[in-house]
N, C-alpha and C positions, 0 to 999 in steps of 0.2 A: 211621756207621762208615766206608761209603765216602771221605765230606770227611776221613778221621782218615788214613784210610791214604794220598790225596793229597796234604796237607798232610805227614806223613812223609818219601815220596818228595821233595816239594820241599826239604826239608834236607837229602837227598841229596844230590839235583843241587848244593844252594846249595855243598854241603862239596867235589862234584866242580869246581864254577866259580872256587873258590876255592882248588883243586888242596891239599883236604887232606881226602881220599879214600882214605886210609891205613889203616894196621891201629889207631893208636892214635883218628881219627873214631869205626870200628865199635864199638870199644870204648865209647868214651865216651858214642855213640848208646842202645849198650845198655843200659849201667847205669844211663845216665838215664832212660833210658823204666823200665827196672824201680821204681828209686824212685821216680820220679812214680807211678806206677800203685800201687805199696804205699802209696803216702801218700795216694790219692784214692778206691783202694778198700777200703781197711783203716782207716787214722784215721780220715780226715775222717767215713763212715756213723757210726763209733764216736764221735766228738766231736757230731757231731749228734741221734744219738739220746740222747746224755746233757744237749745243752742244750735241745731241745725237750720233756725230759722233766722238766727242772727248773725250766724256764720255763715251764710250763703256762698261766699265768696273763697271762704279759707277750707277747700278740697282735703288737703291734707290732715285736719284738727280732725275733722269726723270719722277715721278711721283711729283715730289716737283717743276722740272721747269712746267710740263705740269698744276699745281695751281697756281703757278706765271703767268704763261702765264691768266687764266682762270681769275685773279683779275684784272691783268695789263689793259685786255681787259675791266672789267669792270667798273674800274677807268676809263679808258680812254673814253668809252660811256657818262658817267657821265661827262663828262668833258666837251663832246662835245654835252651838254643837252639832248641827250638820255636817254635810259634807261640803267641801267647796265646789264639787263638780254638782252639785244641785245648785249652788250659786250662778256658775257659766250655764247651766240649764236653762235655768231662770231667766237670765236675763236677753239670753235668745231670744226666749218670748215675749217680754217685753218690749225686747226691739224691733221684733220683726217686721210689724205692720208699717215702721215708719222707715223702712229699708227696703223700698221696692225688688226684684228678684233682677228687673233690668237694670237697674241703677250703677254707676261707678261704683260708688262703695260697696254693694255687692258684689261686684267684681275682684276688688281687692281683697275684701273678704277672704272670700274661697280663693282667690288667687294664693295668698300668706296662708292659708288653713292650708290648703292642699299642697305647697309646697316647701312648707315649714311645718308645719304643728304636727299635722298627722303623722309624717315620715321619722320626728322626732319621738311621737307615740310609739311608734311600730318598736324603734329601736330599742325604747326603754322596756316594752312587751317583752323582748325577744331575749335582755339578759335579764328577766327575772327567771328565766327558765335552767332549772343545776341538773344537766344531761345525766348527775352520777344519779338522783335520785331516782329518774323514770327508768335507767338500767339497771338499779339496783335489786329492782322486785316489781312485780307484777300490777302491784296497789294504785301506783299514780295511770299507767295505762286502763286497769279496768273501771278506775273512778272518772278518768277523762270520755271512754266509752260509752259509760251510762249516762252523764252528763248532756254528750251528745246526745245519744237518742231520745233520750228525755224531752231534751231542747228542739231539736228539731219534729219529733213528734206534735209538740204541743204548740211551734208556732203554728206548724201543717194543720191541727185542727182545727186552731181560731180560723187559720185563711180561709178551710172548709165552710165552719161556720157562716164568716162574711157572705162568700159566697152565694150557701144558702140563703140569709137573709136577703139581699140585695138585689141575688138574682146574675150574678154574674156569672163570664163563660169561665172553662179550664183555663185557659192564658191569661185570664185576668187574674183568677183565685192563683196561678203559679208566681203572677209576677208578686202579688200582696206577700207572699210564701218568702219569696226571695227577698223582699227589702224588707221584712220585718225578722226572719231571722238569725241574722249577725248577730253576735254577741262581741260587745269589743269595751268600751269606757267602764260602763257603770256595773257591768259583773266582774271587771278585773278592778273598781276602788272597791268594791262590796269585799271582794275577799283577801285584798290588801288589808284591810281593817279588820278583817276576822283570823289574818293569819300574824298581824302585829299585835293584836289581843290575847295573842297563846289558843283562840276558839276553835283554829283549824288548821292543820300541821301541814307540812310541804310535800305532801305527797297531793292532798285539794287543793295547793296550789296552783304546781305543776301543771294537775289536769285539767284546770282551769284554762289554763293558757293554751294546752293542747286544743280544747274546748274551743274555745276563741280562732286558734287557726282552723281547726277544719267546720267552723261555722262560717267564716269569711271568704273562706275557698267553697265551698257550697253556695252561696246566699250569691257569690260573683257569676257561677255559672248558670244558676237556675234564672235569677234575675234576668240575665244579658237573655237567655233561649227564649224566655218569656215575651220580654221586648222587645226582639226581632218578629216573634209569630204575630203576635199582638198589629205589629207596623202591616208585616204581610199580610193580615187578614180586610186592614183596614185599608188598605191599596187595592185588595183584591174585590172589595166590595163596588158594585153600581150604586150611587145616587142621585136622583133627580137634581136639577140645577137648582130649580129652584126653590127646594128643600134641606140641600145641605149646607154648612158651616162657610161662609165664603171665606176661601182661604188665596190671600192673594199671595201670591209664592211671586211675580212682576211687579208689585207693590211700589208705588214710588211715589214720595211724599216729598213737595215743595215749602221750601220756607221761607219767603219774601221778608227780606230786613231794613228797616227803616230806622230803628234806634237798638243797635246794640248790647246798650246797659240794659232795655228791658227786658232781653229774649233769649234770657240763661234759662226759663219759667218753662217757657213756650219750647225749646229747644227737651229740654228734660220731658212735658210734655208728648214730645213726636217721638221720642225713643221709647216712652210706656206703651203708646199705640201702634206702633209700628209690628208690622208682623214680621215677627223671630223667622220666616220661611223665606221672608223676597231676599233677594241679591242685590237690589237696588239700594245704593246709596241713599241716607237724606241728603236733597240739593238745598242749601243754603244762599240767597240768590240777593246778589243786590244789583237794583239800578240807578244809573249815574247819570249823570245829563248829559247829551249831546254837544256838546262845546268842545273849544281848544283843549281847553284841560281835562277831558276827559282821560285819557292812558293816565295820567296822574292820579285820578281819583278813583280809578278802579283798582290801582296798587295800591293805595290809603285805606279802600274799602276792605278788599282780602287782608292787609292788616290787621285790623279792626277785629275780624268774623275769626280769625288762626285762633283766638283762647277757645271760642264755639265748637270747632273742628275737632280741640284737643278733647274737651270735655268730652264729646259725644265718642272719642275711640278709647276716652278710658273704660266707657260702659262696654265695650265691644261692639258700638254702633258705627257703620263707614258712616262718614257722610265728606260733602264735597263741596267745595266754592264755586259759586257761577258769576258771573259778572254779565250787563248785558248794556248800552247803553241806549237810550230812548228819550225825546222830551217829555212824555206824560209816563211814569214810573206803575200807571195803571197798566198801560198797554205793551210795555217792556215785560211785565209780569204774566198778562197773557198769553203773550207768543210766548216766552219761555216755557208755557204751562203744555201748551200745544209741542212746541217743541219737542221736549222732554216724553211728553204723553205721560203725566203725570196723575195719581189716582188722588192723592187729598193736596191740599193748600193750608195751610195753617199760617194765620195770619193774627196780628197785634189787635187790639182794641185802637179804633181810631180814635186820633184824638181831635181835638177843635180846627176846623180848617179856615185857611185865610179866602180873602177874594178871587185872586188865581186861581185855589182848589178845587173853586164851587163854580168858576165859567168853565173849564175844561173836564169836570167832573171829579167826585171825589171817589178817592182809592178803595173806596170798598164796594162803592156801589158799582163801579165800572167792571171789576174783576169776577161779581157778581153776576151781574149781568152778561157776561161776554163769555163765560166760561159753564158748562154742564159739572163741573167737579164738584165731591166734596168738600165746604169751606167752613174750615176754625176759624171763628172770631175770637181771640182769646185774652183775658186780661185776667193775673192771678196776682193776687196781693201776699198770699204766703206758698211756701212751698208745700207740692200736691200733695207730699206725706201728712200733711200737718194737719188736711179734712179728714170730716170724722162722717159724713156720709156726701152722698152724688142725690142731688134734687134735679129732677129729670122732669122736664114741660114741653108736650108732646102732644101737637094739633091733631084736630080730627082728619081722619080719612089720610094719615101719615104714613101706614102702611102697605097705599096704592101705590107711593112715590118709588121714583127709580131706584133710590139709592137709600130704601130702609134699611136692609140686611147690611150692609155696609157700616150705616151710624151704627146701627144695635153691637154689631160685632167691637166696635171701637170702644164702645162706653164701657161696654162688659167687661173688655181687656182690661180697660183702665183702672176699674171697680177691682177687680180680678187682681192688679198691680198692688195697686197703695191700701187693697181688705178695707173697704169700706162696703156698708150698704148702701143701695138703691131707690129711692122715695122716687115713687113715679105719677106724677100728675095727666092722665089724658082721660076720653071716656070709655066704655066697656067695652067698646068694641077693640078700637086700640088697644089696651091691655090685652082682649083675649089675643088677637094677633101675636104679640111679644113675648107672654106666657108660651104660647104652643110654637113660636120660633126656636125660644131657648129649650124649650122639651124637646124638638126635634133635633137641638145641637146639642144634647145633655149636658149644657153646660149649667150648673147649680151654682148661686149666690143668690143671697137674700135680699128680698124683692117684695117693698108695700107699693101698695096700690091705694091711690087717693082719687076720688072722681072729679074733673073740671072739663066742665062745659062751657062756661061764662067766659068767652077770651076774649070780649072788648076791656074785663076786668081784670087780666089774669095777671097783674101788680099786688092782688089779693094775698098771691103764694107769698109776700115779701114777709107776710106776718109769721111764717110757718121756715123760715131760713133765719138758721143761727150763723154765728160765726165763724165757725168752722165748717161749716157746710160750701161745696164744690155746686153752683145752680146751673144749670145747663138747658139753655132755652133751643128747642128745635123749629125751623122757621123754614118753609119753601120758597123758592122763586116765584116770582108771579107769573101766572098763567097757571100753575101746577095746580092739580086739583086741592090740594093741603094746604092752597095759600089763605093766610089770613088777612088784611090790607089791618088787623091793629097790631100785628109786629113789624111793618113796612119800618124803616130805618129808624132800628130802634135805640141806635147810639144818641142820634138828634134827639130822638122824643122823650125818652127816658132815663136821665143822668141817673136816676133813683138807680136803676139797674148794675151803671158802673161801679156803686159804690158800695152794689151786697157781694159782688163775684170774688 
């Protein structure tokens, strides 16, 4: 935001250099920045979230709209006498929320940024630089000098500042130090434009660029010293178990598949929550009936599930195919789950089950019952970028259960993933528990609090979920002190349900 408001002022200056610095400039400054702004944060989210939700399918288009989008914005700066690198600014932020950081597409992203863009920056950085100038006299070395110091003085004192505010240690105010001052984009268009103006001669060029190298050669080593002590200090530290952050670093998450077409959702899902530390594969697991033809249908299956495998390594996620064969496709998933020793289940929304289903039991309840894990129920009708907040309904006395810090940690991530807020329905005591988990994790997102007590009624929240809202209902095992017997199977009792999620 800093380069946005720089990049501003120099259309100032440019419009005072150019002696039309008038009332009819201010004006026009105005209304331009308002359009542009209405058109980057009001269409453009709305035009993206409608093509990435209709595009589901076509992987490739969303990297090609998200460059369209990145020109369009910078046309359109251009347009509006801006810069265009305020445009690809721009439009960063407008897209970011709906570009998870785990996602495929962010992967390719920074994949083509880091391996195209930037290095083609560097390059162009590197001839603007005319060796005869900086040996020619003293001027472009002592103007690149003061620059420097200046520049690194003054990130050094915001970091101070922070610090002070906030309350942070030396390693933290050094690394804020280190990633705030590089200097590279938007002070090298700033003085592009003031040195194609005639406003500043080649000697502030130069030193500019000198500028630029020895702020990114500083900003690389302070940073990296930072974040190495940082690590080591936070290794070095004692925490109680069961106080600190669960961090499942053996994490190993199961995803039983039953229809394919629906569990591109759920699959995209287990990559947001999965924690970036385990080594564990997701298992991707399907069961086949025990029959003649089963080796047939377990080749037909991993067929099937190979587009799944592919998506989840373009995000940088392993995951793996299981196959397993059993007559009851409940108890095939059980022992797999045992097997495995697997920490969450993420499983589909059931759907209407026939007479077979309901004498040998039906597949949720059985896996439910048979297994201590934690289990996604999951049914999404758009994709998670598309919600605009996480409705969170959370029984009483849920914070006794085994496996609170667990969910907590999973939702947070998720919330954390797709920048959405948290509407949290349970009573006071619950909340305070969650509040003072997340303070003890310092992890920060924003977080209402709404009281409910009434959960023979709690269909009531249906009036308070829009359409974009992510609802996420928390329910115990029976026997567990948290159980409610009016969320006992709540696919059967409450179609209303399937049709807000």
């Amino acid at each position: 935001m800093t380069d946005t408001a720089v990049l501003l002022i120099l259309a100032v200056i440019m419009g005072s250099h150019e002696g039309n610095l008038g009332l009819g400039f201010w004006v026009k400054m105005i209304v331009s920045l308002i359009v542009f702004s209405l058109i980057m944060f009001k269409v453009v989210p709305k035009v993206a979230a409608w093509f990435f939700q209709k595009m589901q399918t076509e992987k490739h288009s969303h990297y090609i709209f998200v460059l369209a989008i990145i020109f369009f914005a910078a046309f359109l700066a251009e347009v509006r006498a801006f810069e265009p690198i305020i445009g690809a600014f721009v439009s960063g932020l407008a897209l970011n929320r709906l570009i998870p950081h785990s996602s495929a597409l962010m992967n390719r992203i920074e994949f083509i940024g880091n391996s195209l863009f930037i290095p083609f920056f560097l390059i162009s950085v590197g001839m603007l630089v005319d060796i005869k100038v900086i040996l020619s006299g003293p001027m472009a070395l002592i103007i690149a000098a003061t620059l420097t110091v200046v520049s690194i003085f003054g990130k050094w004192l915001a970091a101070f500042v922070t610090q002070v505010v906030y309350k942070y240690s030396v390693n933290q105010r050094n690394l804020i130090f280190g990633l705030s001052s590089a200097h590279a984009a938007a002070t090298l268009a700033v003085i592009l434009v003031g040195y194609k103006a005639k406003i500043l001669d080649s000697n502030i060029l130069n030193g500019t660029v000198i500028l630029i190298l020895f702020t990114c050669i500083i900003a690389s080593f302070i940073t990296e010293k930072a974040a190495k002590r940082i690590v080591v200090d936070s290794e070095a530290e004692e925490f109680d178990e069961e106080s600190k952050t669960t961090v499942f670093k053996n994490e190993h998450i199961l995803m039983p598949i039953a229809n394919p077409a629906n569990m591109d959702k759920a699959l995209e899902f287990a990559i947001l929550i999965k924690d970036k530390k385990s080594t564990h594969p997701i298992t991707i697991l399907t069961v086949v009936p025990n029959n003649i033809q089963a080796e047939r249908n377990i080749m037909k299956s991993k067929e099937r599930l190979e587009l799944l495998v592919k998506e989840a390594t373009a995000s940088e996620t392993v995951a793996n195919l299981a196959a397993t064969i059993d007559l009851n496709p409940a108890a095939g998933i059980v022992r797999t789950a045992r097997e495995t020793m697997v920490d969450t289940i993420i499983m589909g929304w059931p759907e209407n089950t026939g007479f077979i289903e309901k004498l040998v039991g039906e597949k949720m309840d059985s896996v439910l019952n048979q297994t201590d894990k934690l289990l996604f129920i999951c049914h999404f009708h758009v994709p998670l970028t598309n919600h605009r907040r996480i409705l969170l309904a959370v029984p009483k006395l849920a914070e006794r259960e085994k496996g609170f810090k667990q969910w907590v940690d999973k939702i947070v991530l998720l919330a954390s993933e797709i920048s959405v807020p948290i509407v949290l329905y349970c009573n006071d005591d619950t909340e305070k528990y969650i509040k003072e988990y997340l303070t003890s994790t310092k992890i920060k997102l924003s977080l209402t609090f709404n009281n409910l007590t009434n959960w023979d009624d709690f269909l009531i929240i249906s009036k308070e979920i829009q359409v974009n809202d992510l609802f996420i209902l928390v329910s115990a095992r029976k026997g567990s002190v948290s159980h409610i017997g009016a969320l006992d199977n709540i696919p059967k009792k409450n179609r209303r349900i399937l049709q807000l999620l």
